[in-house]
N, C-alpha and C positions, 0 to 999 in steps of 0.2 A: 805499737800494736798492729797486727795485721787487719785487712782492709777484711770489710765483711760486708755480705748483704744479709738482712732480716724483713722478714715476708712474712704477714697471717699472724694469724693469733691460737693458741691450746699450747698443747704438751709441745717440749721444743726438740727439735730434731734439726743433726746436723749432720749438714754432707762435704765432704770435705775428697777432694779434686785428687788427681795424682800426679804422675811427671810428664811432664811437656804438654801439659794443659792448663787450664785454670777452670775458675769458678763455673764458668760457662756452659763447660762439659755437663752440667744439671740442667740447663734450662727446657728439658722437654718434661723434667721433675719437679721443677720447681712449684709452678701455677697451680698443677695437680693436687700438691702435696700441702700447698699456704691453702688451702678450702678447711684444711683441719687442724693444722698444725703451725707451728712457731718455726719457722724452715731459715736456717741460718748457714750462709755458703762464704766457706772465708776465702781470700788470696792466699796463696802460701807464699814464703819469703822469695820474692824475684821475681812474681808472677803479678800481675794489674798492679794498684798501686802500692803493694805491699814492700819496703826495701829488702833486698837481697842481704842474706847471711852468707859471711865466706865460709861459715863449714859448719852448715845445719848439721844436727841430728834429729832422727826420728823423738828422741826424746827434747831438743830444743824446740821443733814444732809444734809437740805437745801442749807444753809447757803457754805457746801462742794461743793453743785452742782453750786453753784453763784461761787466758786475760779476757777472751772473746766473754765466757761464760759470766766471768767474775764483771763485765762491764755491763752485761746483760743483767747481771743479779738471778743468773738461771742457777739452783742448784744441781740438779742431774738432768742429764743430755741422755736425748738418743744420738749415737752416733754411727756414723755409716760413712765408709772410706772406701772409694775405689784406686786399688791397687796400691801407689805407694801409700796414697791416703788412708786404707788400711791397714798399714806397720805405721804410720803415724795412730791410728786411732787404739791400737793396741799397744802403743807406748803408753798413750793416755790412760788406757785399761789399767794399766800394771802400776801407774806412778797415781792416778788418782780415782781409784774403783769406787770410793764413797760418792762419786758425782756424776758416776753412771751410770743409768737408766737401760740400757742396752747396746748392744752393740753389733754394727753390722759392716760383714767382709764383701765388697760386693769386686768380684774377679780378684781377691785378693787372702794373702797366704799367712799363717803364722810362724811358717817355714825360715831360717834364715835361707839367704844364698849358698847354694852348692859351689862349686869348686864349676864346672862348667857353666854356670849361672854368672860367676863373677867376671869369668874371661869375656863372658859376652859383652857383660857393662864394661871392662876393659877396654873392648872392641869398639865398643860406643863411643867413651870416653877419646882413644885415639882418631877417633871419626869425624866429630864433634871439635877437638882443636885445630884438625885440617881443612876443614870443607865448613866448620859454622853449624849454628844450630838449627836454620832455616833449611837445608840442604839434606839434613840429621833428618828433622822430620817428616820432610816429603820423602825420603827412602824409608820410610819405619813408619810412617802412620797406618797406609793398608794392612799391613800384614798384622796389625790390632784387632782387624775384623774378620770373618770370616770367608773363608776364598768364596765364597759360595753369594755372598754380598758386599763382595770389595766393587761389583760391575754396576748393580743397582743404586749403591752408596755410595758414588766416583764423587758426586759435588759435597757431598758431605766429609768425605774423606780430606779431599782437596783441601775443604773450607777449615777443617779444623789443622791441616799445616801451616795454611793461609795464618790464620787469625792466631797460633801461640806462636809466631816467628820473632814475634819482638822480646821471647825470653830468651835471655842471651846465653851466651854459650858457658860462661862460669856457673851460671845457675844449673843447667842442666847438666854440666862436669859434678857440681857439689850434691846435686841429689841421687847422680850415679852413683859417689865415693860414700854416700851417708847409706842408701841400699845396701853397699857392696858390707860395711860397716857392720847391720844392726844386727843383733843378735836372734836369736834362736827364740820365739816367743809361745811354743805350744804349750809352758808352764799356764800363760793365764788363761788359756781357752781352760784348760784343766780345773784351776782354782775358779773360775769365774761363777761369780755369785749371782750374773744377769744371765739374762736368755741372750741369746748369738745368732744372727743372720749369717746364715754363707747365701751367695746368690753364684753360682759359676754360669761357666758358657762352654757350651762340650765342647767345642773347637777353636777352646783359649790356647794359644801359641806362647803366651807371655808369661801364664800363671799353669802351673800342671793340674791339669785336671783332676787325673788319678792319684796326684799327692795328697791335693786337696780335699779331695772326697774321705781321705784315712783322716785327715784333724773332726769333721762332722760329728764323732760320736765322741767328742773330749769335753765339750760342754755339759753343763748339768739340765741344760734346756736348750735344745737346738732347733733353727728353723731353718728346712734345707728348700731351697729351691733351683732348679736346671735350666738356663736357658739351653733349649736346646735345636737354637738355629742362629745362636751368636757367639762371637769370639771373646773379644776382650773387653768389646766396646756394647755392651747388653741394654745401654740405658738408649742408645739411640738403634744397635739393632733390632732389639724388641722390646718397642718402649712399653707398651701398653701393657705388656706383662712386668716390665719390669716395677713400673708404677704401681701396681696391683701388687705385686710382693712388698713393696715399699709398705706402702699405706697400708694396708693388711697385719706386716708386723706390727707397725708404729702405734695401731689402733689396739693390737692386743696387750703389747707390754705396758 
């Protein structure tokens, strides 16, 4: 089973990490959020102490967040995935909607990958078995945020190439190849029988703004929110808003 933290006590809500990070990536969300809620942060396969799969799928990691719940005895989750962690929480949407409470895309797409989208992971992917994953991340972790607080957020930035360097290079190969992989998921925004968080960041580099903005109106209940002085990285460049969308939805559905 994948490693998880659980924090607080109410209605349970989970947040779930993306690539070349881990659990961690919450902790300006976390404390906030355990004052009301049941706030549950898992490792993904490869990441803290969780063992690595050689060839996740968004649908196998699902599949990990259903054992978390089932060990929990939680019936329905709120869920909220940033970036990959949302095509993971939207596998889970599609393969087990009865135990979903809601669900939140927070910088993240129901889009599969484009054809120039995949070359990029490509490019990654060839980058990654030459140069390592520690090297991967310090060239590609700024350009997560927005140029406008890549100068203010230099320790922060730093810290988080710093601190995910010990995931190793097959792991971030396998969730490049599982991305490049998942299919096309705007059927469940469509079907979805829960209310939907989009959270974007106008000057996301990673996830298309303007793509994203055309999925908002496929839900049958949508919650849109902008950050609109952060990139990709919204939880730590504007926490205090993003906190406040958080908890805001969590408290409504």
């Amino acid at each position: 089973m994948m490693q998880y933290n659980a924090i607080g006590d109410g209605q349970p809500l989970m947040l779930v990490h993306g690539f070349g990070e881990d659990y961690r990536i919450w902790d300006e969300q976390v404390p906030v959020l355990a004052e009301k809620f049941r706030v549950i942060t898992p490792q993904l396969p490869g990441t803290g102490n969780t063992p690595a799969e050689s060839s996740p799928t968004m649908e196998s990691m699902a599949d990990g967040l259903k054992e978390i719940l089932d060990h929990e005895k939680i019936p329905r989750i709120i869920l909220v995935g940033h970036s990959m962690g949302g095509y993971i929480s939207l596998a889970f949407a599609e393969k087990y909607p009865q135990h979903l409470r809601a669900l939140g895309l927070f910088h993240s797409t129901a889009l599969a990958d484009n054809e120039q989208k995949k070359e990029t992971r490509r490019k990654g992917i060839a980058f990654i078995r030459q140069h390592g994953a520690e090297a991967f991340l310090q060239s590609t972790t700024q350009n997560l945020f927005a140029e406008k607080n890549r100068e203010t957020m230099a320790a922060s930035i730093k810290a988080i190439a710093r601190d995910n360097s010990y995931i190793s290079d097959d792991t971030l190969v396998a969730f490049y190849e599982a991305m490049i992989a998942r299919p096309d998921r705007t059927a469940v925004l469509k079907n979805s029988a829960v209310p939907v968080l989009f959270i974007l960041g106008r000057y996301d580099q990673a996830i298309s703004f303007e793509d994203t903005l055309k999925l908002v109106h496929l839900p049958e209940i949508t919650y849109i929110h902008i950050l609109e002085a952060s990139g990709h990285m919204g939880m730590l460049e504007e926490t205090r808003k993003a906190n406040q969308y958080l908890k805001d939805f969590a408290e409504q559905v």
